[in-house]
N, C-alpha and C positions, 0 to 999 in steps of 0.2 A: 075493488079491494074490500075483503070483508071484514071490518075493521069498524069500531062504535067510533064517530065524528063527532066532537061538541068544542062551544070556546070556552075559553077560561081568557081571566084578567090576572096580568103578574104585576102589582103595583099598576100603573098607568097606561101599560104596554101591552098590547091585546095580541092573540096567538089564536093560533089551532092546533091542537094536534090531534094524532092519529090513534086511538090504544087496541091492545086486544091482535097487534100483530105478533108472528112467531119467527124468530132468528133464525136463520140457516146457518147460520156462522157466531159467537162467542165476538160480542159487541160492547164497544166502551163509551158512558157516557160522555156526551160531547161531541162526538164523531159524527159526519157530515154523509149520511149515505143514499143509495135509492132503494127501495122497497116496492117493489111492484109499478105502480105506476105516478107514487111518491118520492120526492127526495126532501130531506130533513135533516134536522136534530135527535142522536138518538136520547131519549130521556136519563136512562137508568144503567147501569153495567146488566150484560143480558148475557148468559149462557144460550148455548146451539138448543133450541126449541121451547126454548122458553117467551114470553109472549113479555113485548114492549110496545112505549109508546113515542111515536116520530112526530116531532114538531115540525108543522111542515108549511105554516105561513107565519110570520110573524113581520110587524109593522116597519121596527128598528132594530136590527140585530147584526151583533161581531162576530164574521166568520173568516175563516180561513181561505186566502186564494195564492195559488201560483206567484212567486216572485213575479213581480210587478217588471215591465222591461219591453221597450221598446218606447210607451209611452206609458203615461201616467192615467191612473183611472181619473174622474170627475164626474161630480154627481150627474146623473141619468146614462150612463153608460149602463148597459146589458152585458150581464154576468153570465156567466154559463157553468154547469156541474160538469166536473173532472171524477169521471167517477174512476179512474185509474189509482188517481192519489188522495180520493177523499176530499176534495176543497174545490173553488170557485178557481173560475178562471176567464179571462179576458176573449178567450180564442174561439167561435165559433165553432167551425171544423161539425164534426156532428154529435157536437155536447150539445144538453140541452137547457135553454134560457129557464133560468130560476129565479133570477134575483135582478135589482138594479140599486144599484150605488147610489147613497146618499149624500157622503161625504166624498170628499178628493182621499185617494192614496197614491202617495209618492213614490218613485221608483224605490225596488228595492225592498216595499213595505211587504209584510204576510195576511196581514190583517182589513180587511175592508166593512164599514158598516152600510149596510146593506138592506132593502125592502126583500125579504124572501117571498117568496108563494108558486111552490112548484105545481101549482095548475095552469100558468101561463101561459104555458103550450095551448092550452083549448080552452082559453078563456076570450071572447070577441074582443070586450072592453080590453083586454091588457092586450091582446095583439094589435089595438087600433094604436095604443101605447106604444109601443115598441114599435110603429112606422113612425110616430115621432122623435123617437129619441135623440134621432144625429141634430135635429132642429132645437129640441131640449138645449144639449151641448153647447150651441153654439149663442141662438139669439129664438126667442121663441116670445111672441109681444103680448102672446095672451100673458102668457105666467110671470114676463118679467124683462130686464136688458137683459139680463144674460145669469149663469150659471151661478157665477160669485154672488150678484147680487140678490138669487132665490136663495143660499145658503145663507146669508147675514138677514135678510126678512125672517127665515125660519128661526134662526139663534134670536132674533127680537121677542119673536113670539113668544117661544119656548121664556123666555127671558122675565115676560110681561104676564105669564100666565102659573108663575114660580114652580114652574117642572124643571127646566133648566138642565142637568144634567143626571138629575132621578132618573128619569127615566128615557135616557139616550142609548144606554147600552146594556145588553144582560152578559155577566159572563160566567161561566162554568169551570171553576176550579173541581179535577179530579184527582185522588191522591192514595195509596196503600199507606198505610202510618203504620209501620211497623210496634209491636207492644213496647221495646226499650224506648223509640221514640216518643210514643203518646206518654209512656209514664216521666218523661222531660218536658212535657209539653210540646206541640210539635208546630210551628209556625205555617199555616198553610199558604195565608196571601199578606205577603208584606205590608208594613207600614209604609205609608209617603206622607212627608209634612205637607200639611194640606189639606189633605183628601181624608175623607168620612164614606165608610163603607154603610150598605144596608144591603142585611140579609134579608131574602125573599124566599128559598129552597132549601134544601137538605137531603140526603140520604148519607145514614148512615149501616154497614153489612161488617156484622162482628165474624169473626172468624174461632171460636171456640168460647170459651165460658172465660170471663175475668174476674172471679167470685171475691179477689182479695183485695179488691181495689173498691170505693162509695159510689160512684160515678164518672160519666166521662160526656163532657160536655163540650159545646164548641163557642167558645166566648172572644171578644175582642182583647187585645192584646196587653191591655192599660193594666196597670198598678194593683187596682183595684176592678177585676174583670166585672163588664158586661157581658152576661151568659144569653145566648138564642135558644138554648137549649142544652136540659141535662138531662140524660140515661140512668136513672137508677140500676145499678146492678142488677135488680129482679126482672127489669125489664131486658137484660140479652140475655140470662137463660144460659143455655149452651151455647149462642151464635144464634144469628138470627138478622131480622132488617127491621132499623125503623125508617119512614120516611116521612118528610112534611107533609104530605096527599093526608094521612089521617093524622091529626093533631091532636086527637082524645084516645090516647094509648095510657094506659097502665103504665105507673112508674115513669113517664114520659112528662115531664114540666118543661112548656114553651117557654120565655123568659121574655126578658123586656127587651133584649137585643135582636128581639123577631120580628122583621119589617117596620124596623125603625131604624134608625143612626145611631151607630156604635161610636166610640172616642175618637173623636179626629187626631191624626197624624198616627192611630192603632194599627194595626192586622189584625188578620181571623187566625186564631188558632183553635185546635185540636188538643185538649187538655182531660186529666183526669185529679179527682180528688180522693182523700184516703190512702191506705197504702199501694205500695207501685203491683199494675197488674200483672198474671202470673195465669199460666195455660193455656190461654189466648193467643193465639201468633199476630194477629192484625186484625188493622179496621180498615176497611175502604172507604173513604168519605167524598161525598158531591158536595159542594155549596155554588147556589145560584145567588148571585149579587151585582148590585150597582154600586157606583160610585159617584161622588160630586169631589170638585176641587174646587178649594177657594181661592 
């Protein structure tokens, strides 16, 4: 695959990806797919030959799997790519092994967190893995009595070592926010009493000029917002993209809501200041984030 490879650190959470690859097809970030001899995370919303970047190992991560049914996942269970419907799936058949289950999902679930790294096919060390995994499952004396009790060791850890739930999960909210919407402000990821989000990503894709609005930022939900980030008008021009990858943009101020914790029991919204914007039809917005509940 001809494609520049290097890592990067999202918060705690270590990745790869892939960049410099080119769409065949008009691609939405978030989406789960393969690319040549890859399967990933697409990074960014991508039009047909335009060049993206596929996150295609990552340590801890929520993805998408087939209704869960027949049995329950449990951790070290072997995931396999449904490349028919975009997401992980239980069923061998001749999907190919990408991922393994961290956490238990219950019948019925969509969601599984999961070790990705679609080299596993030709990797020695993970296929010695994956002749363990049914032993994993069940009772395995190296690593543990059994499955439940590897999962509550790890939650210790994580517990003892104050990562806890920072960095258990990434997720990727993607959204159109129409301009009547952003100029009401537009709630992207709800509040929960409890829970404190932290933003780690961003992209934002204007869709014409907003010249009559001050800014449009994306801040937590509270009273008195915490801003991640605000767009000066100069900086979308006629339409245009900013993203987090370069954070010393013109007219572009990161805020104190950027990879830190926003107001507990908040959401993320999508907001503008000044008067309401006009000629602009929409914004496209990513936000990559975790969460902790107390």
């Amino acid at each position: 695959m001809a494609v520049d490879v290097y890592t990067f650190q999202l918060r705690n959470t270590p990745y790869r990806i892939a960049e410099g690859a080119v769409a065949a097809a008009t691609l939405t970030a978030g989406t789960l797919i393969a690319h040549e001899d890859l399967i990933g995370i697409v990074n960014q919303d991508t039009a047909i030959t335009e060049t993206f970047g596929l996150i295609y190992q990552a340590d801890k991560i929520v993805l998408p799997i087939a209704t869960v049914s027949g049995s329950a996942v449990v951790a070290g269970d072997r995931l396999y790519f449904d490349e028919a419907n975009n997401q992980l799936t239980q069923t061998a058949t001749t999907d190919i092994w990408c991922a393994i289950a961290l956490e238990p999902a219950a019948l019925t679930e969509v969601e599984v967190t999961c070790y990705l790294d679609s080299t596993m096919e030709d990797s020695d060390m993970l296929a010695a893995l994956a002749t363990n995994t049914a032993g994993i499952a069940t009772n395995v004396t190296d690593i543990g009595d059994n499955v439940t009790d590897i999962a509550t060791n790890v939650s210790d850890i994580l517990a003892n070592t104050a990562l806890a739930n920072d960095v258990s999960k990434l997720h990727v909210h993607t959204q159109v926010v129409t301009t009547s919407e952003l100029n009401a402000n537009e709630v992207l990821v709800a509040g929960v009493v409890g829970r404190t989000y932290t933003i780690h990503g961003f992209r934002l894709a204007f869709a014409g000029a907003f010249a009559t609005l001050t800014d449009v930022r994306i801040s937590d939900t509270f009273s008195t917002e915490v801003d991640a980030v605000t767009v000066a008008v100069a900086a979308i021009g006629s339409g245009g993209e900013i993203i987090s990858d370069a954070l010393v943009i013109a007219n572009v101020t990161i805020g104190a809501g950027f990879d830190a914790a926003l107001t507990v029991d908040e959401g993320i919204q999508l907001r503008k200041t000044g008067s309401d914007g006009t000629v602009g039809t929409a914004v496209t917005v990513s936000v990559f984030y975790t969460y902790t509940d107390a």
